[in-house]
C-alpha positions in Angstrom: -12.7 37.8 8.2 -12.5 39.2 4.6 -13.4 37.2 1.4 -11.9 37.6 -1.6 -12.7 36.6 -5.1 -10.9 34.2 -6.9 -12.2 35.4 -10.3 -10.7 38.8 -9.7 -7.0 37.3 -9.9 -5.1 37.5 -12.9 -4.8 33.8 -14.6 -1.0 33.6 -13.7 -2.6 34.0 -9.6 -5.1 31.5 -9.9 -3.1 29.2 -11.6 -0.5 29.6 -8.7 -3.2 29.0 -6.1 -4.6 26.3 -7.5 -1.5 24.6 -8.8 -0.7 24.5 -4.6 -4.1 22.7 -3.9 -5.1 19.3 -3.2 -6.3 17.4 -5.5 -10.2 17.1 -3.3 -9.8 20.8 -2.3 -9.5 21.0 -5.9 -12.5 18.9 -6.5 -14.7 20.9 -3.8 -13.8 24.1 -5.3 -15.1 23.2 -9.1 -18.6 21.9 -7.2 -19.0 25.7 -6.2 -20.4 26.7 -9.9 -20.0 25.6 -12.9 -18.0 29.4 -14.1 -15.9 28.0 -11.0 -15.3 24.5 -13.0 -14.6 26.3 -16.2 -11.9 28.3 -14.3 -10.4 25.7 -12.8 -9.8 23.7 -16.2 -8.6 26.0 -17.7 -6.0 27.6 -15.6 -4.7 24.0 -14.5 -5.2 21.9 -17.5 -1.0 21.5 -17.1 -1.3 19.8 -14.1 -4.5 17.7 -15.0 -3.0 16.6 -18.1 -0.2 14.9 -15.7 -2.7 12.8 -13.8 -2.0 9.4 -15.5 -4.6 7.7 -13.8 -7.6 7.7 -11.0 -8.2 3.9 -9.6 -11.4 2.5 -8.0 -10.7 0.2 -5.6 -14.0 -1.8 -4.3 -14.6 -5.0 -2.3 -19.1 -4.3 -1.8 -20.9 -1.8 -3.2 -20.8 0.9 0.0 -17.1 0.4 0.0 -14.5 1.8 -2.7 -11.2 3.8 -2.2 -10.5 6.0 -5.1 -6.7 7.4 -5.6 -4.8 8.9 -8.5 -1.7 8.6 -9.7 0.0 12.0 -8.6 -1.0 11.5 -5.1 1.5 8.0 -5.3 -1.9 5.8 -5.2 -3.2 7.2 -2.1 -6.7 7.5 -1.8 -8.0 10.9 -1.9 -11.4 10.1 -1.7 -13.3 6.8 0.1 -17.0 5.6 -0.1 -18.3 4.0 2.8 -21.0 2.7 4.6 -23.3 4.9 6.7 -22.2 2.5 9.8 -18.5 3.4 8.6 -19.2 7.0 9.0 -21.5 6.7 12.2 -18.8 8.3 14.6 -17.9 11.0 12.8 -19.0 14.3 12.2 -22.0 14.5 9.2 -21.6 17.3 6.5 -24.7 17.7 3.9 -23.2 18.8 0.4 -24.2 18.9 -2.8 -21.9 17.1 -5.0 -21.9 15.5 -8.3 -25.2 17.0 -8.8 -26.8 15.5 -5.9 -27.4 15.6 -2.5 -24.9 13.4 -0.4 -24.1 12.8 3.2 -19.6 13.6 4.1 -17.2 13.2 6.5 -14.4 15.4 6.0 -10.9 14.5 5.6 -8.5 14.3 8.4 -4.9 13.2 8.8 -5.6 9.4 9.4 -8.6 9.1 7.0 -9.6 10.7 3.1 -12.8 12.2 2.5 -15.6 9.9 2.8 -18.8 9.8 1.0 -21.9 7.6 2.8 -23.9 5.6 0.8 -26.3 2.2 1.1 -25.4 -0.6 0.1 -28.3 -0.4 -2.9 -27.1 2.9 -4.2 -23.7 1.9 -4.0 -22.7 1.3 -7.7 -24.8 4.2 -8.8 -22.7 6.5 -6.3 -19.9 5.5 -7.9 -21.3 5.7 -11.4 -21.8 9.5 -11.0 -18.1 9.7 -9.4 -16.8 8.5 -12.4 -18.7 10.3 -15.2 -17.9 13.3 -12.9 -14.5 12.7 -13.3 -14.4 12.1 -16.7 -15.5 15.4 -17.6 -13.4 17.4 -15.3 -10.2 15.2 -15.7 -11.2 14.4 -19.5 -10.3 11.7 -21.8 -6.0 11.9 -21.4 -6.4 9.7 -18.3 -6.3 6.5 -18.1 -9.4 4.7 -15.2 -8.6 1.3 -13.5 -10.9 -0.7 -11.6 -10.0 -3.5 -9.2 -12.8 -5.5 -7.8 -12.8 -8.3 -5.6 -16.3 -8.8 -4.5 -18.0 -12.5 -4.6 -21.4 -11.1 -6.8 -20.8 -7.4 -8.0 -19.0 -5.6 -10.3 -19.5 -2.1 -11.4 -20.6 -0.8 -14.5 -18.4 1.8 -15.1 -17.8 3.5 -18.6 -14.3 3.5 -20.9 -12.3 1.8 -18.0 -8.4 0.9 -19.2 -7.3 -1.3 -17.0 -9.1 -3.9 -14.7 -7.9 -6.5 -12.1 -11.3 -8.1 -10.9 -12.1 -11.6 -8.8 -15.5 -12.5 -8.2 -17.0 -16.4 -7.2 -20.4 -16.5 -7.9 -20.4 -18.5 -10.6 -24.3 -18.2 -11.6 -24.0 -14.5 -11.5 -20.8 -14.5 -13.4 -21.9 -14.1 -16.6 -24.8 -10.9 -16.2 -22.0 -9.5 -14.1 -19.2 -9.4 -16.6 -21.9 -8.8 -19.5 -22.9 -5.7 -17.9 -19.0 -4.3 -17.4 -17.5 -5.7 -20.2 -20.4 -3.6 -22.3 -19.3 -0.5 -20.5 -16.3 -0.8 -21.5 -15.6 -2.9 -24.1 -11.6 -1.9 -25.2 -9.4 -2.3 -22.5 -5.5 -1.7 -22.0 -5.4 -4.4 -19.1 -7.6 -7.1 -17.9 -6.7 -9.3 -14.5 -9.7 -12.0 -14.3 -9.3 -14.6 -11.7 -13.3 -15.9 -11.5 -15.2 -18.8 -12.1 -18.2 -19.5 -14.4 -18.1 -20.0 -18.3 -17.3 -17.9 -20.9 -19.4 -18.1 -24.1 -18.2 -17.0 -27.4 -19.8 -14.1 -27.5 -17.6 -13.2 -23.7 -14.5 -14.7 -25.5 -15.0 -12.1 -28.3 -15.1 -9.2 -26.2 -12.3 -10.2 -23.9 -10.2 -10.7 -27.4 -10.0 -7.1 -28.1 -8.1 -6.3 -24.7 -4.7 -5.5 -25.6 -3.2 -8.0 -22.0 -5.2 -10.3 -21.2 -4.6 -12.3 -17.8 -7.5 -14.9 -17.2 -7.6 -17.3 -14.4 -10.7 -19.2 -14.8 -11.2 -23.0 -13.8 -13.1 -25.1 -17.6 -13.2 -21.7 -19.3 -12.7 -22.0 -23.1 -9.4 -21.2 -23.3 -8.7 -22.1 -27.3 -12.0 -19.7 -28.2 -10.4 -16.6 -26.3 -6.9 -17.9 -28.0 -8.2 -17.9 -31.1 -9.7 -14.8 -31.4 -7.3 -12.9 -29.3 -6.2 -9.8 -31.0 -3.5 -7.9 -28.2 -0.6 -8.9 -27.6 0.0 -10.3 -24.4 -2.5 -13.1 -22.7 -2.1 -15.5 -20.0 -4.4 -18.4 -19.5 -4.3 -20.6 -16.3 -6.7 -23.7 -16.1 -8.5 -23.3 -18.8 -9.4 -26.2 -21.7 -7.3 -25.9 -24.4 -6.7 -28.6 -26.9 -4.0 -30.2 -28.8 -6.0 -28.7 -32.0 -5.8 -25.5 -30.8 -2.2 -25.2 -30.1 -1.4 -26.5 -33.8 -3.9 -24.3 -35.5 -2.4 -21.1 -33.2 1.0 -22.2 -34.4 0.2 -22.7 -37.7 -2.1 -19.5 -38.4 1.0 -17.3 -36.7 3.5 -18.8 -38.8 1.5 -18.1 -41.9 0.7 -14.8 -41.0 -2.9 -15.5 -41.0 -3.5 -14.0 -37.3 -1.7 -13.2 -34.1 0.6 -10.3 -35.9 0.3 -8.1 -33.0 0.8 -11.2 -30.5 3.9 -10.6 -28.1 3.8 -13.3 -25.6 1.7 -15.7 -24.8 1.5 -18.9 -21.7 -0.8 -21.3 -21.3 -0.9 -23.6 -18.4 -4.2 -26.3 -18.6 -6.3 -27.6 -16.1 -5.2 -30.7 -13.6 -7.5 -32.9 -15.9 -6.0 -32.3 -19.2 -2.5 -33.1 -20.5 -1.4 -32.0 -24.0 0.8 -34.1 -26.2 3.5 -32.5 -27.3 4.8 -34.8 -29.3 1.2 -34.6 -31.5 1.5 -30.7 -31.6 4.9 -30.5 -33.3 5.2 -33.6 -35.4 4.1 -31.9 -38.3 5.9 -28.3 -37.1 9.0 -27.2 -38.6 10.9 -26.4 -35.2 14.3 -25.1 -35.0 16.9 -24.4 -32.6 19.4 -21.5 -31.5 23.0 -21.9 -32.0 24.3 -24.2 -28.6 27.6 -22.7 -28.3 26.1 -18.9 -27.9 24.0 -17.7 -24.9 20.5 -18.4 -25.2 18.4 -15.2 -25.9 16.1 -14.4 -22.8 12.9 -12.8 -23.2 11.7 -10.4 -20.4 8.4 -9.4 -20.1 6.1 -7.3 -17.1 3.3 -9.4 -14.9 1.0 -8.1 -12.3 1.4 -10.4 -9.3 -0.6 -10.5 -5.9 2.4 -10.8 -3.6 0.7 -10.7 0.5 -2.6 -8.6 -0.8 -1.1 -6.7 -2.8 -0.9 -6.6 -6.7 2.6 -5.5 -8.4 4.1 -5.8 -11.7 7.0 -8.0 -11.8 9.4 -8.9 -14.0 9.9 -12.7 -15.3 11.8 -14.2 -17.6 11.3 -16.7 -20.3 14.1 -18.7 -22.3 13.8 -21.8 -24.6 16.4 -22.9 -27.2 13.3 -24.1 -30.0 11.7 -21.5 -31.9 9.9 -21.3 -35.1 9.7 -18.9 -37.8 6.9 -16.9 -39.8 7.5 -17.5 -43.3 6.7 -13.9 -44.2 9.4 -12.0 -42.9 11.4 -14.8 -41.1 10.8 -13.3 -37.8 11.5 -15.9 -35.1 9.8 -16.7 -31.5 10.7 -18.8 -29.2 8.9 -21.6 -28.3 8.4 -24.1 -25.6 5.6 -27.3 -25.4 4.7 -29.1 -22.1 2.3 -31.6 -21.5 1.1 -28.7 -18.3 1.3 -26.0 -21.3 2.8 -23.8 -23.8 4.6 -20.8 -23.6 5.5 -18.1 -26.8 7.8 -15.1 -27.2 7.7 -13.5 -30.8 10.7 -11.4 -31.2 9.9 -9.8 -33.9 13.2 -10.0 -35.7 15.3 -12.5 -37.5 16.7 -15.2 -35.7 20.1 -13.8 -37.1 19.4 -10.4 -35.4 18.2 -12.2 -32.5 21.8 -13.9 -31.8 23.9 -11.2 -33.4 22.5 -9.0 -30.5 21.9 -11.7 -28.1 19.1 -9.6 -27.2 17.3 -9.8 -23.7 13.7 -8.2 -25.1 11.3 -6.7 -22.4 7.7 -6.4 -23.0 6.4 -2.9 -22.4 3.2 -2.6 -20.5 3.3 1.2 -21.7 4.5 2.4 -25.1 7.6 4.5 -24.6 7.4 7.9 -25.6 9.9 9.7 -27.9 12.7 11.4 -26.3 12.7 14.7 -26.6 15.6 16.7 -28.2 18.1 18.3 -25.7 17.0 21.9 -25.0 19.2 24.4 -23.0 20.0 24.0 -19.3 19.3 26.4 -16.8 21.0 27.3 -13.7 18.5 27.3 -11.1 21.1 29.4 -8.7 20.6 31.7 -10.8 17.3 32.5 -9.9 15.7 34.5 -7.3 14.7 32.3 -3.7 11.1 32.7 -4.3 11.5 31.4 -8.1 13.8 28.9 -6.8 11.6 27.5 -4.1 8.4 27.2 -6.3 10.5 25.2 -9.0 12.0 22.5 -6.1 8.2 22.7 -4.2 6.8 21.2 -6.9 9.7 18.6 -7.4 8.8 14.7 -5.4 10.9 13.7 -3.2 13.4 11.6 -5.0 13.7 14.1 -7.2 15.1 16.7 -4.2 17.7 14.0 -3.0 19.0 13.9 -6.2 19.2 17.1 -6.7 20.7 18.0 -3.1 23.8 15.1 -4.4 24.8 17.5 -7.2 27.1 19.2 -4.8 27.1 20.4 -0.7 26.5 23.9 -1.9 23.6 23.5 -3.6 22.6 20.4 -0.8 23.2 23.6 2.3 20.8 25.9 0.1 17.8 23.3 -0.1 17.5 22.4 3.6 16.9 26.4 4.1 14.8 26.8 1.3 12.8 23.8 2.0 12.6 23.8 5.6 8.3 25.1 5.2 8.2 22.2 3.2 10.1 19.4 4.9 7.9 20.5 8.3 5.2 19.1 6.4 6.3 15.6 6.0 5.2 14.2 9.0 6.8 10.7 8.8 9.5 8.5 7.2 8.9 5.1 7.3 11.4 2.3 6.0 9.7 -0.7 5.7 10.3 -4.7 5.1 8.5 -5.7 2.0 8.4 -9.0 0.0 9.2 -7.3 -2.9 12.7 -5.5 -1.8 14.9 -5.7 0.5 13.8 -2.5 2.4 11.3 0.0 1.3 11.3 3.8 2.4 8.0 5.4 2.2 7.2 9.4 3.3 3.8 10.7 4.7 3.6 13.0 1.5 3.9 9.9 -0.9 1.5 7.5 0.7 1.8 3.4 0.6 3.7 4.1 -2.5 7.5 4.0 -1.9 9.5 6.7 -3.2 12.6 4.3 -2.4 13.9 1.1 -2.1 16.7 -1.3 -1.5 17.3 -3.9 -3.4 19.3 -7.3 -3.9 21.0 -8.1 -7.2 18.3 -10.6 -8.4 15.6 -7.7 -8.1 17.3 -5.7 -10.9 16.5 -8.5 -13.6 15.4 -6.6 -16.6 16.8 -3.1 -14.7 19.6 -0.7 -16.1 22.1 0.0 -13.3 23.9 3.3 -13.0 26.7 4.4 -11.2 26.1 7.9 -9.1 26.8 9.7 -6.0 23.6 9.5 -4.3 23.1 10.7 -0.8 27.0 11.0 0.2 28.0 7.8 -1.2 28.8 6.5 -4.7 25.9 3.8 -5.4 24.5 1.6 -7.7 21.0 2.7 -8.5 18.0 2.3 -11.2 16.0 5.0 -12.2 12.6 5.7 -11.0 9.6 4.9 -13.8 5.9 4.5 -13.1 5.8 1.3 -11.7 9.0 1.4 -9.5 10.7 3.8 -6.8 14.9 4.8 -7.2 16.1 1.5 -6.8 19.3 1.4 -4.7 21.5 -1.5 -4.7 23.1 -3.6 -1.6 25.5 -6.3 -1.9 26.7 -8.4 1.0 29.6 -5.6 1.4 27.2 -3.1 2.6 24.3 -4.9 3.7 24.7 -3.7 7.4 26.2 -0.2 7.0 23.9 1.1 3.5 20.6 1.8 5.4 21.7 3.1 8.6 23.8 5.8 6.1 20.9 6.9 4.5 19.1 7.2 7.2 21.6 9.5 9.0 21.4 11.5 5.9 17.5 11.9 6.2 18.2 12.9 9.7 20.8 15.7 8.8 18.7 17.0 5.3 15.4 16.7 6.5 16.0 17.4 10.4 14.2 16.2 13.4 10.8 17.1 12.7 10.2 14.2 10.9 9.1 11.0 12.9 10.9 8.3 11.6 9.7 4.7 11.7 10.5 1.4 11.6 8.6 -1.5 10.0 10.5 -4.8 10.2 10.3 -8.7 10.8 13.0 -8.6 12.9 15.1 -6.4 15.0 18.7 -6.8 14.0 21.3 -5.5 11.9 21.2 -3.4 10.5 18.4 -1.3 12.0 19.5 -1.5 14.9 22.0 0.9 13.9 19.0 3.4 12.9 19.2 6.7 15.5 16.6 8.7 16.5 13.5 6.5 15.4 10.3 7.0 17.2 8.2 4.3 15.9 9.3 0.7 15.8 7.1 -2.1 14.6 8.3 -5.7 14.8 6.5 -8.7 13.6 9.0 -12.1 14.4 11.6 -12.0 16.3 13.9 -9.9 18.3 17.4 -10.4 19.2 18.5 -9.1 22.5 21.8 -7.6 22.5 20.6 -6.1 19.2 17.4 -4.5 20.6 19.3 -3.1 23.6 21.8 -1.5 21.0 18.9 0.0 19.2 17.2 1.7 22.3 20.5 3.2 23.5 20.6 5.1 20.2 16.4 5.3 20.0 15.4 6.0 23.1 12.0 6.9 24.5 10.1 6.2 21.6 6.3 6.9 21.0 5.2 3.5 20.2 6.8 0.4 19.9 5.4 -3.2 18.7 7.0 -6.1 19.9 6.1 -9.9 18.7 5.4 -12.5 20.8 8.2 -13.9 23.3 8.6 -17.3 23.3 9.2 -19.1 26.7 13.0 -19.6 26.5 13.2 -16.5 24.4 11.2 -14.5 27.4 13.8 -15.9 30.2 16.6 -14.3 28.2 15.0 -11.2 27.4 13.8 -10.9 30.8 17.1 -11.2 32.4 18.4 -8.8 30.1 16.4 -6.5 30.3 16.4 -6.2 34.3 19.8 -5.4 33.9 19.2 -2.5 31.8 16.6 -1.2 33.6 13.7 -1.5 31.2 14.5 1.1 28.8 11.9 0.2 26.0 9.3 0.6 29.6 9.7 4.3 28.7 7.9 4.0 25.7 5.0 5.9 25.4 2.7 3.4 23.6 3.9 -0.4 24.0 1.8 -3.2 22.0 3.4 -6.8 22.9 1.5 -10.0 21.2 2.2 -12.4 23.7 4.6 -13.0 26.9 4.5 -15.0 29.9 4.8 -13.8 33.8 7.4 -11.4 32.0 4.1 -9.4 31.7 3.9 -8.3 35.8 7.4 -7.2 35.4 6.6 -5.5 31.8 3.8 -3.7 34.0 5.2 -2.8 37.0 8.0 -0.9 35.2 6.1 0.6 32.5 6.1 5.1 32.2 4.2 5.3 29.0 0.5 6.0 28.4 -0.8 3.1 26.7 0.4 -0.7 27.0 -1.3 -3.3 25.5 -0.8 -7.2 26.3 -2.3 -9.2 23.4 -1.5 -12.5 25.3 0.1 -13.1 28.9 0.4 -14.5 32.4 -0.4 -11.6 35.2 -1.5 -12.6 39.0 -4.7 -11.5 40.6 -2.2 -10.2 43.2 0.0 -7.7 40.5 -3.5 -6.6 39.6 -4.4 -5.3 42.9 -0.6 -3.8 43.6 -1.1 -2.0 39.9 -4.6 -0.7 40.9 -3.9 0.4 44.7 -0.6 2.2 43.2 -2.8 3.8 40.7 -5.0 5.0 43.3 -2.9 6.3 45.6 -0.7 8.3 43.3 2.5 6.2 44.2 2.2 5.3 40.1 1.2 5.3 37.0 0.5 9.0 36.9 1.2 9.3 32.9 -0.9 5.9 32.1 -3.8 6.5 30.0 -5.2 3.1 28.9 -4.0 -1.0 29.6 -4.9 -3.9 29.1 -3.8 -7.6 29.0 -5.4 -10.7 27.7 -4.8 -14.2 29.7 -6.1 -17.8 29.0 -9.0 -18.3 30.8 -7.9 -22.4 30.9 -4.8 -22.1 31.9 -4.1 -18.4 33.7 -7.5 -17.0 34.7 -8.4 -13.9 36.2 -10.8 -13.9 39.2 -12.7 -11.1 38.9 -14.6 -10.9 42.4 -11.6 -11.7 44.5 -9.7 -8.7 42.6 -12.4 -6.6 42.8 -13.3 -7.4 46.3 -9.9 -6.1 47.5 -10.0 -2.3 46.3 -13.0 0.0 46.8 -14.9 -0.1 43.4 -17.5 2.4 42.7 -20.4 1.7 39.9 -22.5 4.4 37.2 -25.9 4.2 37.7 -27.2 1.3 35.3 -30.2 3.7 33.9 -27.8 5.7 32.6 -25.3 6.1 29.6 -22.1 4.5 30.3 -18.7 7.2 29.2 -17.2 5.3 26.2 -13.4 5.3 25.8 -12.1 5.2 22.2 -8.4 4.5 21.7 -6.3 3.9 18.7 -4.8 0.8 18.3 -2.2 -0.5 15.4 -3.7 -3.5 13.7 -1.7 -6.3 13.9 -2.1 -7.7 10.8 -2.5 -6.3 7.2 -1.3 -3.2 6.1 -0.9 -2.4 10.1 -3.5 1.0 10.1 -4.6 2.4 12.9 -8.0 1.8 14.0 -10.2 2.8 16.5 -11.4 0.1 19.9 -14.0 1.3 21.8 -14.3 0.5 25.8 -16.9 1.0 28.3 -17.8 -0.2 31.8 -19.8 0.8 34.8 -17.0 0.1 37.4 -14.6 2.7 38.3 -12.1 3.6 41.3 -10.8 7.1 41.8 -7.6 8.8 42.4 -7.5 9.7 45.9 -4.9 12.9 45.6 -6.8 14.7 42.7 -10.5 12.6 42.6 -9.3 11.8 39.0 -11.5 8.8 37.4 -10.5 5.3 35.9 -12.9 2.9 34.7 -12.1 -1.0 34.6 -13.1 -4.1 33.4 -12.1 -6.9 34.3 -12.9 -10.6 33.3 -11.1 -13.9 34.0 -9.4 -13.5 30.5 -9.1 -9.7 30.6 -8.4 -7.1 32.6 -9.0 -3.4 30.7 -8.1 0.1 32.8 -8.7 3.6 30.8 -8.0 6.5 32.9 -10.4 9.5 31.8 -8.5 12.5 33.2 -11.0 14.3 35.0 -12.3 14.1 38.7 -15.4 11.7 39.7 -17.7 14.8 39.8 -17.2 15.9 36.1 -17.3 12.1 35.2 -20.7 11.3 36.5 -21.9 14.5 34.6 -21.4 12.2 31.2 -19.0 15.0 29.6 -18.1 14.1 26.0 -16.7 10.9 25.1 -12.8 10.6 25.9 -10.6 10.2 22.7 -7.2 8.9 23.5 -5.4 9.1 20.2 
């Protein structure tokens, strides 16, 4: 195959060709030299500068996930154990300036680096000044740690969310980071240990401040806090030092830059509220107007995972600052205090009846209108680089501007659209339904939402996707936000799917990830992955398979007794069409499971918890083996309560002929891939070997089994007894 030499392109060439990379092939290439590097920067420096951010994500040393903002948060790049990597292929490279053991990326998994535990951190430490030379000082680095006795000491990090319990180590540990990088946009801390006044200094200068740290000197960090926004939760705090906040604010002494500020003490200390404003000129907004409501931005840790929300905060005292009589609102518990400054007089305050929201981020200027273009006007190939480079959300809107325009897309982006893999819409705690691509990661580039998620949101009217919605605008923090009332709760999902389905076309797997099956997904045609976590309603489920048929996987939760009889009869009558699935995962069933088995097509079934005879065993087996079954079935197994429902592993094996590998020898180990149950739901790998096995008596095919009186585990290896025995490589089945 011929070379060719990068270098030799024009700049408008390389630009092109790396503007189309990702961002590790990217990363690989400026390794190559350092002329290489220098290109690179300089012919992309566009697209760098729109990086925003790169994030370290670490729980031990040999474990971090790093991800950027342009890729939607998904991690790029993954250091791991060597016992992590152990079963996958080993590259030697040279990167960062050293010598490092890889595995390279695949679909299911980033590009990992191996490392040791002990030169863990100082991996990581030549990551990162790596980065910050290539990337350079525009972006923004964030760090979330939540590791019981380590943080990393990383250099002119922005923005930290970081829990660690060893509370004797807790102070050399946040010495050494908060010394690396001493001014910080953001700091989470949820820890234990104290925090001397030296500490409370350095935290002071961070510009939101969110400490959650049990007997930590709370009324030092207050009083030297210089940002402007800081939660403290449990700390001490005194009487004293509320009065001499309020007082020095309303002076003008300190605090000028303070925004907001809440306080809730420990469980052993009450304040007096009475005390704390008996010598405090308080005041109150007008009773017969609306009380002004001040909206502000918190990073929550909703089921793992940390979001900003927003939350409001409304009092009818405030005070005011003599100097330039701006007002903020104020209210005093004996559990705490909580302070908005507005920042205005309290007659612009009602005159507007403001609703303020605190701004994590500055907002930029807008800038001036410039002339529009007509993209139709330009040629295809001009056209398709402008929308390839577009995200998703941005095409759908785009493909609403008219059907014309919406018919000349789909052909245009067809090379594209084949590349998005999957389409997931998702339950979250956080929305009502989230909808998720391949190409965007665990970031959504959509969601739907109830009315009470839009607090805080603008709402604008537009015809989105066919219909005429209610939406808010993407920003950096939050998808398109699309509204749903109780009017079209059942039909508003199942319409934009059906729109994916026609725009993007049927080369897309589409997915379902809900906690229960019922309108109105099952509506939702042509899915092919269906994960359920509580409950499934059996009119509704047989709805959905008529339109979903024959899927490739399917997760259903576990049956409950009364539950089982009626999906049992049911399902008899309908002949067992979610049987056709190719990979069925059920958490737990009763004797439904023989039935479940007996009529099952697919490849893979798996029984996290059931009732199964020895006798359906030995029927399932004999079938197997005499070809009168089973022929597409690659792996099951089934799990049984050894106290109550028992296998009896000699009497089963006893009663078909079983044949045995050599015990000096290597047993053939099965790897399957199996959806966690739990969690974020990723696919992992489960290894399976055993030294019994019975053979297909029409082609001499193999199948090894295990079985045990709580388990019985069959993985057929889809070659003949011959080629088996010669140990041939280990079978994948994934």
């Amino acid at each position: 195959m011929k070379t060719m030499k990068l270098s030799r392109f024009p700049l408008v060439v390389q630009t092109e060709i790396f503007s189309s990379m990702e961002l590790i092939d990217i990363l690989f290439l400026s390794f190559c030299s350092k002329k290489i590097k220098e290109m690179i920067e300089s012919s992309i420096k566009s697209r760098l500068d729109k990086i925003i951010s790169i994030s370290y994500s670490t729980s031990k040393p040999d474990y971090v996930q790093i991800s950027s903002s342009n890729s939607n948060n998904k991690e790029f790049m993954k250091l791991v154990s060597r016992e992590e990597g152990r079963n996958r292929p080993i590259v030697q490279m040279n990167l960062f300036g050293i010598d490092v053991d890889c595995c390279m990326a695949t679909r299911n998994h980033p590009f990992f680096i191996l490392c040791n535990w002990q030169d863990g951190e100082q991996m990581l430490q030549k990551i990162h000044n790596y980065f910050r030379g290539f990337f350079g000082s525009s972006i923004e680095y964030h760090l979330e740690s939540i590791c019981y006795d380590y943080i990393p000491r990383l250099e002119n990090m922005k923005n930290s969310n970081i829990c660690f319990r060893n509370e004797g180590a807790a102070a050399q540990l946040w010495d050494g980071y908060i010394t690396a990088s001493s001014s910080q946009d953001y700091i989470r801390l949820n820890g234990r240990g104290s925090f001397e006044y030296e500490r409370s200094l350095k935290l002071a200068q961070t510009k939101v401040l969110d400490l959650w740290i049990p007997d930590s000197r709370a009324g030092d960090i207050l009083k030297n806090f210089k940002g402007i926004h800081i939660f403290l939760i449990d700390g001490i705090v005194t009487d004293d030092d509320i009065i001499q906040f309020l007082d020095s604010w309303m002076s003008n002494q300190t605090h000028q830059n303070l925004e907001y500020l809440s306080i809730d003490v420990g469980s052993e200390i009450d304040l007096n509220p009475a005390e704390i404003m008996r010598n405090l000129d308080r005041k109150q907004f007008d009773p017969s107007q609306k009380m002004p409501v001040y909206r502000y931005d918190r990073r929550r840790r909703d089921w793992g995972k940390c979001e900003w929300k927003i939350e409001e905060f409304g009092s009818p005292h405030f005070i005011v600052r003599g100097v330039d009589q701006h007002v903020a609102s104020l209210e005093i518990t004996t559990r705490g205090i909580k302070f908005a400054s507005w920042k205005m007089t309290e007659e612009e305050v009602m005159r507007e009846r403001i609703q303020k929201t605190f701004q994590k981020t500055s907002l930029q200027e807008a800038s001036p209108p410039r002339n529009s273009i007509k993209i139709s006007k330009f040629s295809c190939l001009i056209q398709r680089q402008i929308l390839s480079n577009m995200e998703v959300v941005d095409l759908l809107m785009m493909a609403s501007c008219s059907q014309k325009f919406y018919q000349n897309m789909k052909s245009l982006m067809r090379s594209r659209f084949d590349k998005i893999f999957t389409i997931t819409y998702e339950k979250s705690p956080l929305s009502y339904i989230n909808i998720l691509s391949s190409s965007s990661g665990d970031v959504p580039f959509m969601s739907i939402n109830l009315r009470n998620d839009f607090i805080g949101r603008p709402l604008i009217s537009m015809n989105l996707l066919g219909m005429d919605l209610q939406v808010s605008m993407p920003t950096r923090n939050h998808p398109l936000m699309v509204l749903t009332d109780m009017e079209n709760q059942e039909t508003l999902l199942p319409s934009i799917h059906n729109y994916f389905l026609d725009f993007f076309g049927l080369s897309i797997k589409y997915q379902l990830n809900v906690d229960n099956l019922w309108r109105p997904y099952s509506k939702m045609k042509n899915i092919s992955s269906t994960d359920i976590s509580y409950h499934i309603r059996v009119i509704e489920f047989h709805d959905f398979l008529t339109i979903s048929p024959n899927q490739d996987y399917i997760k259903l939760p576990k049956l409950e007794s009364i539950a089982g009889l009626q999906l049992e009869s049911s399902l008899l009558e309908r002949k067992w069409k979610f049987a056709r699935t190719t990979v069925l995962d059920i958490g737990e069933t009763d004797r439904l499971a023989e039935d479940i088995l007996s009529n099952f097509e697919g490849r893979q079934l798996f029984i996290n918890k059931g009732i199964i005879s020895d006798t359906a065993i030995i029927q399932f087996l004999n079938k197997w083996r005499s070809n009168e079954g089973y022929q597409n079935l690659e792996y099951f197994s089934i799990s049984v309560s050894r106290f109550r429902h028992p296998l009896h592993p000699n009497q089963i094996l006893n009663s078909i002929p079983i044949n045995q590998v050599d015990s000096s020898v290597q047993l053939p180990v099965f790897r399957v891939a199996r959806k966690d149950r739990y969690g974020k739901h990723s696919w992992g790998i489960h290894k399976f070997s055993s030294p019994n096995y019975i053979v297909r008596e029409i082609d001499q095919h193999v199948a090894s089994i295990r079985i045990a009186d709580n388990n019985i585990t069959f993985a057929a290896s889809n070659m003949t007894e011959k080629d088996f025995l010669k140990k041939l490589p280990v079978k994948r089945l994934y």
